[in-house]
C-alpha positions as CSV (number, residue, x, y, z in Angstrom):
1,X,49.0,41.4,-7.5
2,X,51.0,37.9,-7.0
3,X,49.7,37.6,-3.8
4,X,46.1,38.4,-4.8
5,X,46.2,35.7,-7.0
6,X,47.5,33.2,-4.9
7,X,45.0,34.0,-2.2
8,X,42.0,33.8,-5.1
9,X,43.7,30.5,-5.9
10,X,43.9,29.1,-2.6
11,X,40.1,30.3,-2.2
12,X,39.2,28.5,-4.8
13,X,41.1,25.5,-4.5
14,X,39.3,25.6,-0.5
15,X,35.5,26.3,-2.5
16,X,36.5,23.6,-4.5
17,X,37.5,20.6,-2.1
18,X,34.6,21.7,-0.2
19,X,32.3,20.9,-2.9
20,X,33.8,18.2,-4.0
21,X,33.6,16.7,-0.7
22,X,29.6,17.7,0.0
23,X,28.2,13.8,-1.2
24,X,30.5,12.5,1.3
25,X,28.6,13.6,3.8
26,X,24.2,14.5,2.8
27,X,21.9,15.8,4.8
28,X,18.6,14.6,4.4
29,X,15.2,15.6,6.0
30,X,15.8,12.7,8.6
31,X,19.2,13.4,9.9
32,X,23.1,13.5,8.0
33,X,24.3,10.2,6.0
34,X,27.2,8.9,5.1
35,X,28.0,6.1,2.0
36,X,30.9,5.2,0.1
37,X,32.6,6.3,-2.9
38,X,34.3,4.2,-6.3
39,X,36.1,5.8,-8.9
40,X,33.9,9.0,-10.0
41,X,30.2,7.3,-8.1
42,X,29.4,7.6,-5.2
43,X,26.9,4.9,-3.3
44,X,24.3,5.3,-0.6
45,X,22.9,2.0,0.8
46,X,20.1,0.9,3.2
47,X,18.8,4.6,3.5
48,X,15.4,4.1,5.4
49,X,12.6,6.2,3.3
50,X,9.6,5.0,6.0
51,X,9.5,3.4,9.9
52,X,9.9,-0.6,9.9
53,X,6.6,-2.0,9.3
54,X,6.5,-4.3,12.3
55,X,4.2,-4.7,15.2
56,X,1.2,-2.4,15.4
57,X,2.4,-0.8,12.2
58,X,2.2,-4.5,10.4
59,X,-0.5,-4.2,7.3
60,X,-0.6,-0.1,7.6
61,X,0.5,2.3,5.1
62,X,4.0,2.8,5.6
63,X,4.7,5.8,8.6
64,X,7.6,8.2,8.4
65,X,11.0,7.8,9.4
66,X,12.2,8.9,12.9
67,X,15.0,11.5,13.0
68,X,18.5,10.6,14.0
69,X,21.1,12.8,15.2
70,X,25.0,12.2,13.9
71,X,26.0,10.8,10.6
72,X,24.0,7.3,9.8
73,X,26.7,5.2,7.8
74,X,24.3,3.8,4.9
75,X,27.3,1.5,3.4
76,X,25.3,-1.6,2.9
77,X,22.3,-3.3,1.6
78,X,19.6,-3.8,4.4
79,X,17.5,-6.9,4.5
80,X,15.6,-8.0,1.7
81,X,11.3,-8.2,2.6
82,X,10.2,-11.5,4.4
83,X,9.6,-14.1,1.6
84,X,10.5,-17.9,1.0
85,X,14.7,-18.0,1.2
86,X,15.5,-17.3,-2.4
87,X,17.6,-19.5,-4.1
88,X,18.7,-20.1,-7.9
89,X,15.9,-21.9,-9.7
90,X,15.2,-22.6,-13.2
91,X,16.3,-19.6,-15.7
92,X,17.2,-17.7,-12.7
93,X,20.9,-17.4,-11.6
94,X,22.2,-16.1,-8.2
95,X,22.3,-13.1,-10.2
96,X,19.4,-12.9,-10.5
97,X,17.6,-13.7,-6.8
98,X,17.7,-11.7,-3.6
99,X,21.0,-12.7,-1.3
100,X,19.3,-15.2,1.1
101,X,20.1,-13.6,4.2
102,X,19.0,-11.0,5.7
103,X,15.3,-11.2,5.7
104,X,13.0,-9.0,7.5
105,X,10.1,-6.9,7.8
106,X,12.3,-4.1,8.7
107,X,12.9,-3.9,4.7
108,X,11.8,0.1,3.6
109,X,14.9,1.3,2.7
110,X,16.4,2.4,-0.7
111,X,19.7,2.8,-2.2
112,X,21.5,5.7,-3.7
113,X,24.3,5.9,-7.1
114,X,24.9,9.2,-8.0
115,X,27.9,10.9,-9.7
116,X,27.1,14.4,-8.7
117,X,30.0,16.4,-7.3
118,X,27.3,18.9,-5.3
119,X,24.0,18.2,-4.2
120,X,21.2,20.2,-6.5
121,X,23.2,19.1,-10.1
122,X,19.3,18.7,-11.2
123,X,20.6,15.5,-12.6
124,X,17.6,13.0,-14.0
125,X,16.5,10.4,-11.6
126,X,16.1,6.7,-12.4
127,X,13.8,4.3,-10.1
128,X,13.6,0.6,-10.5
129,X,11.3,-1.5,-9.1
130,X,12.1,-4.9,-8.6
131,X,10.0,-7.9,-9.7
132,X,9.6,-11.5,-8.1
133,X,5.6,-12.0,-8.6
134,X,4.6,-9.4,-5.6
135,X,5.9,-12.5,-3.4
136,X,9.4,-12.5,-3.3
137,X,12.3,-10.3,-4.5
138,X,14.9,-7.3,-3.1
139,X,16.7,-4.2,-4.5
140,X,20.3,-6.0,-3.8
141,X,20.3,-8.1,-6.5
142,X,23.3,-8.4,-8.5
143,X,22.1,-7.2,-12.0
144,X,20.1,-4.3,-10.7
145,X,23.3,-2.5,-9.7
146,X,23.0,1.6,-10.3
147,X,26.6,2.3,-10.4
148,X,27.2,2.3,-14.5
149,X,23.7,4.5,-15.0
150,X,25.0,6.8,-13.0
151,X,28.0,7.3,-15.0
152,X,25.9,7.6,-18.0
153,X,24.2,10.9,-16.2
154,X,21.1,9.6,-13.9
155,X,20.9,9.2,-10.2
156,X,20.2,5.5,-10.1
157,X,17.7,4.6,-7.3
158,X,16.8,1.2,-6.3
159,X,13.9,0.7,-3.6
160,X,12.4,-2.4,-1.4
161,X,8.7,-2.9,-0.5
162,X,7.2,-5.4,1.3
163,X,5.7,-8.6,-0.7
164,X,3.8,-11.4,-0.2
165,X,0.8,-11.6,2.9
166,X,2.9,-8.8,4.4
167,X,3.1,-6.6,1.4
168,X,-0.9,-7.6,-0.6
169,X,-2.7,-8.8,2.0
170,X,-6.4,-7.3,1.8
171,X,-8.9,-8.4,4.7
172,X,-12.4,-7.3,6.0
173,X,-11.4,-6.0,9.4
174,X,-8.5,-3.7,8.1
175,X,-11.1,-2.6,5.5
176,X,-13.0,-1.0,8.3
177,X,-9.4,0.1,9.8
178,X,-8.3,1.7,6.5
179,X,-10.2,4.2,4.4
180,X,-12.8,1.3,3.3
181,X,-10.1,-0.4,1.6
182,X,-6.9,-2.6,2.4
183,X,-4.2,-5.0,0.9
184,X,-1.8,-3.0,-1.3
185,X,1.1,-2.3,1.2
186,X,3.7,-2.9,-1.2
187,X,2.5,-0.3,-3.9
188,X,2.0,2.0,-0.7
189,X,5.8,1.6,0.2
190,X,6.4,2.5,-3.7
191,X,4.9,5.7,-3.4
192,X,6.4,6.1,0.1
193,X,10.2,5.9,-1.6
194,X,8.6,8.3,-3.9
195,X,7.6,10.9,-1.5
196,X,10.9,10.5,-0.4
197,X,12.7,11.0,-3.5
198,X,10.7,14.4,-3.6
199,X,11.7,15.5,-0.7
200,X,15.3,14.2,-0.2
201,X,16.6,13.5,-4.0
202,X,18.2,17.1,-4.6
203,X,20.4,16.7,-2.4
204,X,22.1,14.0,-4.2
205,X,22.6,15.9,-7.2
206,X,19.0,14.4,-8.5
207,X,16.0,16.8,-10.1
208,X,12.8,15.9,-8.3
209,X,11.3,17.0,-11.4
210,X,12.6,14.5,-14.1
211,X,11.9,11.2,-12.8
212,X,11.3,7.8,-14.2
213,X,9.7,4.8,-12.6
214,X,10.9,1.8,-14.0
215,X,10.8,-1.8,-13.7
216,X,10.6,-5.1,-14.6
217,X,7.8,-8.1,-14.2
218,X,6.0,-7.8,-11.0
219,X,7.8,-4.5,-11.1
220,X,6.7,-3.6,-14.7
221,X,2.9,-4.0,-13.0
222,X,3.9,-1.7,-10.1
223,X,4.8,0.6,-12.6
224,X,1.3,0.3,-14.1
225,X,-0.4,0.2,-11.1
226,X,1.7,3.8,-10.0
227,X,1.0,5.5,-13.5
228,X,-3.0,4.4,-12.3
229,X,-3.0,5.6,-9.0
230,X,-3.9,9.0,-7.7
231,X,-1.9,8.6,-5.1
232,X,0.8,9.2,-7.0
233,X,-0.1,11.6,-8.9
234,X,2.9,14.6,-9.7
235,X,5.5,12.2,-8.2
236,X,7.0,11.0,-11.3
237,X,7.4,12.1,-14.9
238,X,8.4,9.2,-16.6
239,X,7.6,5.5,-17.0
240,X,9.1,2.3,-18.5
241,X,7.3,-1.0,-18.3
242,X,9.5,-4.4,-19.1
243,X,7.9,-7.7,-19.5
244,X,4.7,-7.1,-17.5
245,X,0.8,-5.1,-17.3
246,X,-2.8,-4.6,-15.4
247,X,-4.5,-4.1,-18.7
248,X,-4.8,-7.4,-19.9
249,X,-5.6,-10.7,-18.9
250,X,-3.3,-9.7,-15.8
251,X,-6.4,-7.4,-14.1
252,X,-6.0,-7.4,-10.1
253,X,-8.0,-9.2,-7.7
254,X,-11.1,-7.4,-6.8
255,X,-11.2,-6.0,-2.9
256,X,-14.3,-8.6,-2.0
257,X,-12.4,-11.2,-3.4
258,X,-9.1,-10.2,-1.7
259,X,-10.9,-10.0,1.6
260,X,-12.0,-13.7,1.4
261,X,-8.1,-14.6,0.5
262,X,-7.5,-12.6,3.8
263,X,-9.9,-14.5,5.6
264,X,-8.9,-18.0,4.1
265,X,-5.2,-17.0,5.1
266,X,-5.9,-16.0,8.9
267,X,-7.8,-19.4,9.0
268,X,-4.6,-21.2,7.7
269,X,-2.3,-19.1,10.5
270,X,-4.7,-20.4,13.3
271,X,-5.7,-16.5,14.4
272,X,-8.9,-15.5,15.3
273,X,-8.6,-12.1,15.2
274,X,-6.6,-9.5,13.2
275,X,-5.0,-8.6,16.6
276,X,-3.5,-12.4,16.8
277,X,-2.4,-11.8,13.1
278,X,-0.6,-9.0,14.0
279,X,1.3,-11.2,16.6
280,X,2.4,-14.3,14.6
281,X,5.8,-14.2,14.1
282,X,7.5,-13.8,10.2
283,X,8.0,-17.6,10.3
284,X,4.7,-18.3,11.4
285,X,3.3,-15.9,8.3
286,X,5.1,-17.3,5.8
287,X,4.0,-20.9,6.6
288,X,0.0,-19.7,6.7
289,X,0.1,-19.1,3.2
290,X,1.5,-21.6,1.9
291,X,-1.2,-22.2,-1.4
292,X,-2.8,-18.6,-1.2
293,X,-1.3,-16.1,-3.2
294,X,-1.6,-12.1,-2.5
295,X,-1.3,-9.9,-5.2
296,X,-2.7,-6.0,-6.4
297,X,-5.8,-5.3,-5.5
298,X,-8.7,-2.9,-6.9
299,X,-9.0,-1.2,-3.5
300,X,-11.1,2.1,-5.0
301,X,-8.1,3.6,-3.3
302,X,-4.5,3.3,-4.1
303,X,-6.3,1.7,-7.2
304,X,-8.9,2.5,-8.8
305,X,-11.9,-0.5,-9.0
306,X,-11.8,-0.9,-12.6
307,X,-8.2,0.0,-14.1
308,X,-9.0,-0.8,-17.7
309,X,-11.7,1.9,-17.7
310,X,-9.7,4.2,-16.0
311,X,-6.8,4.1,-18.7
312,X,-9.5,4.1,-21.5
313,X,-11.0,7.3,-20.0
314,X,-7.6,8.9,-19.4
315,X,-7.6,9.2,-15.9
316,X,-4.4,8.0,-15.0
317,X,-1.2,9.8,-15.0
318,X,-0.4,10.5,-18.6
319,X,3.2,10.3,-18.6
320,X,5.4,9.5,-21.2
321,X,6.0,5.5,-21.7
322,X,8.7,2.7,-23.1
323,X,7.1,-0.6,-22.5
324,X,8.0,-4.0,-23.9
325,X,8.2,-7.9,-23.4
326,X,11.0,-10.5,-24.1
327,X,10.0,-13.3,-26.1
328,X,10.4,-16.1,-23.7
329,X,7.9,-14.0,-21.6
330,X,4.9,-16.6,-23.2
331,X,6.6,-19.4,-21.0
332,X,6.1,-17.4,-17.7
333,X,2.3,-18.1,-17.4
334,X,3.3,-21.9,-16.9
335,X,0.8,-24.8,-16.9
336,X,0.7,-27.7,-19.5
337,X,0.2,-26.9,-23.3
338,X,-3.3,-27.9,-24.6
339,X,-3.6,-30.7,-27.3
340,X,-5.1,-29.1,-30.8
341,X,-8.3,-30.8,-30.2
342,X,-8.5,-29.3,-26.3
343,X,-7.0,-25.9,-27.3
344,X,-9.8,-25.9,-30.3
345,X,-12.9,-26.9,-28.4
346,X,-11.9,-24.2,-25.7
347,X,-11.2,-21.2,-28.0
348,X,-14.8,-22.3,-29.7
349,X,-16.7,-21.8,-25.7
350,X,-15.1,-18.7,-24.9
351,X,-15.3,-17.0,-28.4
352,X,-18.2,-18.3,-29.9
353,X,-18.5,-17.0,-33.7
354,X,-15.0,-15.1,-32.9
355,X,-13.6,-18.2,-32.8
356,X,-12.3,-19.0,-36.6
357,X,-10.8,-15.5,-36.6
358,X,-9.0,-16.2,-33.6
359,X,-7.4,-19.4,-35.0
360,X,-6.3,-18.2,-37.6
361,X,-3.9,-16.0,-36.6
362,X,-3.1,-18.6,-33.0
363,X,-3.5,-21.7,-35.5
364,X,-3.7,-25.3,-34.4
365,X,-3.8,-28.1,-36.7
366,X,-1.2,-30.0,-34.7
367,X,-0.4,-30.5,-31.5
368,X,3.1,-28.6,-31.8
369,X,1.3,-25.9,-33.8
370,X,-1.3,-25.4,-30.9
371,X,1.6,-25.1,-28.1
372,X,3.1,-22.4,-30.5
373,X,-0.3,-20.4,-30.3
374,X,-0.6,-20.9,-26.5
375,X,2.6,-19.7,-26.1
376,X,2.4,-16.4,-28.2
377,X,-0.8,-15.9,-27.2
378,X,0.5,-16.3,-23.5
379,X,3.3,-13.4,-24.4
380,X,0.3,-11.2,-25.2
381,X,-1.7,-11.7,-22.4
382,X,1.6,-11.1,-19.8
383,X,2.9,-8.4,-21.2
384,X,2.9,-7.6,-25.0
385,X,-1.4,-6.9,-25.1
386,X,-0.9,-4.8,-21.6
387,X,1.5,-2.1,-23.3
388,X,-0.2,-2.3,-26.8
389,X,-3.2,-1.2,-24.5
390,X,-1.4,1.2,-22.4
391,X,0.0,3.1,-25.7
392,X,-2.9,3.8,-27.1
393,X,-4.4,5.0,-24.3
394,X,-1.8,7.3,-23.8
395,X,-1.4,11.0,-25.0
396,X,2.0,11.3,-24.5
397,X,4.3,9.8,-26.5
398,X,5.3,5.7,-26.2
399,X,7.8,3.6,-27.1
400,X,7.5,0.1,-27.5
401,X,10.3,-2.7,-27.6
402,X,10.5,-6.7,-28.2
403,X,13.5,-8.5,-26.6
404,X,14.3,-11.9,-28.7
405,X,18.5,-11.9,-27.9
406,X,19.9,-15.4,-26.5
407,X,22.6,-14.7,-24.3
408,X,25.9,-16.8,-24.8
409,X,25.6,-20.2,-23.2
410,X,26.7,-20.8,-19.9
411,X,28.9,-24.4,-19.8
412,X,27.5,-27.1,-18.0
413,X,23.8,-25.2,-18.1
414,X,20.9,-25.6,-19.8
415,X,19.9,-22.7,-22.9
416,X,16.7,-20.8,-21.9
417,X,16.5,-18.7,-24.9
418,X,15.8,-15.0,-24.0
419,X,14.2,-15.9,-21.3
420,X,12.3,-13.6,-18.9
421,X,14.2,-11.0,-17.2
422,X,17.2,-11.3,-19.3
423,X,17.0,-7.8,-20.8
424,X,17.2,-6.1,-17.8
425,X,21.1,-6.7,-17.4
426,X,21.3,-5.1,-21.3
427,X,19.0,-2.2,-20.1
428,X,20.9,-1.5,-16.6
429,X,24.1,-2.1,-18.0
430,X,25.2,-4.7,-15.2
431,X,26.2,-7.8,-17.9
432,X,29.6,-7.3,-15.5
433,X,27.6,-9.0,-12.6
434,X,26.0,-11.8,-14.7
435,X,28.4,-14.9,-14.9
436,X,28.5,-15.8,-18.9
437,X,30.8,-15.7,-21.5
438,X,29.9,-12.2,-23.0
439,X,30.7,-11.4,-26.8
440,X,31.2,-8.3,-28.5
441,X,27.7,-8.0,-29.7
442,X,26.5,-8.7,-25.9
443,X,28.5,-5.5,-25.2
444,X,27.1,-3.5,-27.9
445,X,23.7,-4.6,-27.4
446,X,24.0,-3.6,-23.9
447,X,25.4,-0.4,-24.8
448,X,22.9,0.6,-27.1
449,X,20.0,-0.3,-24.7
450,X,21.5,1.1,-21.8
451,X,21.6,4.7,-23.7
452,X,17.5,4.4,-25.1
453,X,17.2,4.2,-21.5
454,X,19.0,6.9,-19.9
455,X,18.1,9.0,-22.9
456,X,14.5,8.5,-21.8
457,X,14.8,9.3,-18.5
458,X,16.8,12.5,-19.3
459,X,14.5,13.5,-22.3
460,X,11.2,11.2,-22.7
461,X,12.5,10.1,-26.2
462,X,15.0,6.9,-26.2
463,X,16.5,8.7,-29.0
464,X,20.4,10.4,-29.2
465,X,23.5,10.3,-31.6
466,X,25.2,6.9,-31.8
467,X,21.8,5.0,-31.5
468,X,19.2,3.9,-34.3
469,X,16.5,5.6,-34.7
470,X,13.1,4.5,-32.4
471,X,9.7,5.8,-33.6
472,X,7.0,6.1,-31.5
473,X,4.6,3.8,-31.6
474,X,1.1,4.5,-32.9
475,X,-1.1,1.8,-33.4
476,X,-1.5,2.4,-37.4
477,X,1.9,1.9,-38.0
478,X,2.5,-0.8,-35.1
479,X,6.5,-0.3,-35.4
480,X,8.0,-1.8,-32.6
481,X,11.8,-1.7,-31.9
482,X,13.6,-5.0,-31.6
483,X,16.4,-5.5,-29.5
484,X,18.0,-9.2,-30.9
485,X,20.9,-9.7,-32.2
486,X,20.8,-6.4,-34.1
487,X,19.1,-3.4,-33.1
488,X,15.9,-2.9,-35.7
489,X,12.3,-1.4,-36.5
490,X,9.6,-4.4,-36.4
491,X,6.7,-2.4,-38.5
492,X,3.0,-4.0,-37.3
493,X,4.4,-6.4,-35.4
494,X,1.4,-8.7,-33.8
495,X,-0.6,-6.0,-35.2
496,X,-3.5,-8.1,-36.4
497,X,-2.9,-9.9,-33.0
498,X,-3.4,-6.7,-31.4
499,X,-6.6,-5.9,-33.6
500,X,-8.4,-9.2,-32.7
501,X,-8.2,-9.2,-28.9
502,X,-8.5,-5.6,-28.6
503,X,-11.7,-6.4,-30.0
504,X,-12.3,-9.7,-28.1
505,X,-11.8,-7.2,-24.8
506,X,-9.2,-10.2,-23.5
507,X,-9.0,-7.9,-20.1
């Protein structure tokens, strides 16, 4: 009997390192991979979810990934999509930007955290998007780091697409190439890492079946623009929007008007043909569009031609939604404050007898006071309007947030306020990568964000034991959760805001 038992024991102890040891090695649909492992997490980098765009295959949906044989080591970040080198600017701390080397167009890979001991753990999947203005940006950023969500419960994923003329560029001849339609290669390599996920994610311990997009600005509008398309339709459950929407004053370009920004930038890169195009080389691309900017287009294929009707109609993929804004979002729209008198005279021609009800609530009897309206009125219209929209539309339950919390100061640098994108280290618990002096209320702020949000991935409701209460929103009551320097309910916060331009039809 002894012996028995030490023989079952051994067994098990075998069965056990065996398991244990099955994420060091996964095998996906492609071929066997390889990552690393820290503490309890393990990490998967530079995992290629569709062939490098390049070539022939330049301004095409993305095309699937050749098998390899033997174990592909995916221990590091690949290059970040061709864009201007990214450095530090304004707000925005190294932190906070792609590394500036490597660029390339080979860029469609994604990156794995998951704390899984065996594949199939039906764990809940978490995607973030990044942002950067569909003209810059990368998944290696510092603060979008997956490693503490996936000790919190999710399989963190992080993906790149392609931005800029290579990722948005629409144009007449690959109209006729593509299904009518073109421009929108970014949001095509969105749902590409999607499919993947599908396919692939279970064996990281991840549930195709629970998962979240998420993302922030530019990525907050990918989000949008994925719960809208029927492309990618059943490939997610979830959705959270930060700082950023279609259904505002943000609507994309329309396909005949993206075709002549095509045909303005093939001009400006000295190519006569879409052949040529196809030839120039990266460097050569991103000179050519120097003063043309690419962005989502209403294709009547990955998009359909009028989102706003789409959403009002309920055609999109009713999932539920967290969406919010920070309030330095206003400043992101940029451009020079009106005077009182300009700001006035202009609200009078575009609203007519609307006009006195509009200034009342965005007042300006001074000049300061009319640069206060321009500026809350330009937090609607980026973001705050968008998801106020979005909610209502939806049938499934939403959840929407404000950000107003200033992180610490950094010495010897300016104070931005909460400026856009500084939620998302809160929200993806990575304040550990973001150089500032931290406080104890930082901490707990970013502890009680980070759980809404892996409690809405896992559930669809932000709310668990240990965090206060978030209602959903419903446009009577208009209560909005506010993440500042205490956790708290806003009831009907720009509610009469809301009211007005819903009414005004400010698309």
């Amino acid at each position: 009997m002894k012996k028995l038992s030490i023989v079952l024991s051994a067994l098990w102890l075998m069965t056990g390192l065996k398991s244990l040891a099955q994420l060091d090695i996964v095998k996906t649909e492609n071929g066997s991979l390889s990552g690393t492992k820290n503490g309890d997490i393990h990490s998967f980098k530079g995992i290629p979810f569709a062939a490098p765009p390049v070539g022939d295959l330049r301004w095409k949906a993305p095309q699937p990934v050749k098998n390899w044989t033997g174990v592909r080591k995916c221990e590091a970040f690949s290059a970040s999509p061709i864009q201007s080198k990214p450095a530090p600017f304004y707000c925005w701390t190294e932190e906070f930007i792609a590394p500036p080397e490597p660029l390339s167009e080979d860029c469609l890979y994604l990156n794995v955290w998951t704390g899984a001991k065996v594949p199939y753990e039906n764990r809940p999947v978490f995607v973030w998007i990044y942002g950067g203005g569909f003209s810059s940006g990368s998944a290696a950023c510092a603060i979008y780091d997956g490693a503490e969500m996936a000790k919190k419960g999710v399989v963190f994923v992080s993906i790149n697409y392609r931005v800029g003329a290579l990722g948005f560029m629409a144009h007449p001849e690959l109209s006729k190439e593509q299904n009518g339609a073109s421009g929108n290669y970014g949001l095509l390599d969105q749902i590409a890492a999607l499919k993947w996920i599908q396919n692939n994610i279970g064996a990281f311990g991840g549930d195709p079946n629970n998962v979240t997009i998420a993302g922030q600005s530019a990525g907050s509008m990918s989000v949008n623009c994925l719960v809208a398309s029927p492309l990618a339709r059943r490939l997610f459950h979830r959705a959270i929007a930060q700082s950023g929407g279609m259904l505002s004053n943000r609507i994309p370009t329309k396909l005949a008007d993206a075709e002549k920004n095509g045909e303005l930038f093939q001009k400006q890169a000295n190519a006569s043909t879409l052949a040529e195009l196809r030839k120039k080389s990266p460097e050569e691309i991103l000179a050519a569009t120097k003063g043309v900017r690419f962005g989502v287009t209403l294709d009547g294929y990955v998009l359909p031609t009028d989102i706003y009707a789409h959403f009002k109609e309920g055609k999109h993929n009713d999932v539920p939604l967290m969406a919010g804004w920070v309030s330095g979002d206003g400043s992101i729209t940029g451009g020079q404050a009106l005077t009182a008198e300009k700001f006035k005279q202009q609200m009078q021609e575009k609203y007519g007898e609307k006009a006195g009800e509009f200034l009342k609530l965005f007042p300006a009897a001074t000049d300061e006071e009319a640069k206060a309206a321009q500026s809350k009125l330009g937090l609607l219209s980026f973001a705050a309007m968008s998801a106020n929209l979005w909610a209502g539309f939806n049938k499934s339950k939403s959840y929407l947030y404000q950000f107003t919390h200033v992180p610490p100061d950094k010495p010897n640098f300016p104070n931005y306020g909460a400026f856009h994108t500084s939620e998302v280290p809160y929200a993806l618990h990575t304040l550990h990568t973001w150089n500032r002096p931290w406080k104890e209320a930082d901490r707990q702020l970013e502890s009680a964000m980070a759980d809404y949000w892996v409690n809405f991935a896992k559930f669809g409701n932000p709310n668990a034991k240990g965090v206060p209460e978030w209602k959903s929103y419903d446009k009577k009551s208009g209560v909005i959760m506010e993440f500042g320097d205490k956790v708290q309910e806003r009831p009907a916060l720009f509610k009469a805001e809301f009211e007005l331009l819903s009414g005004l039809q400010m698309q």
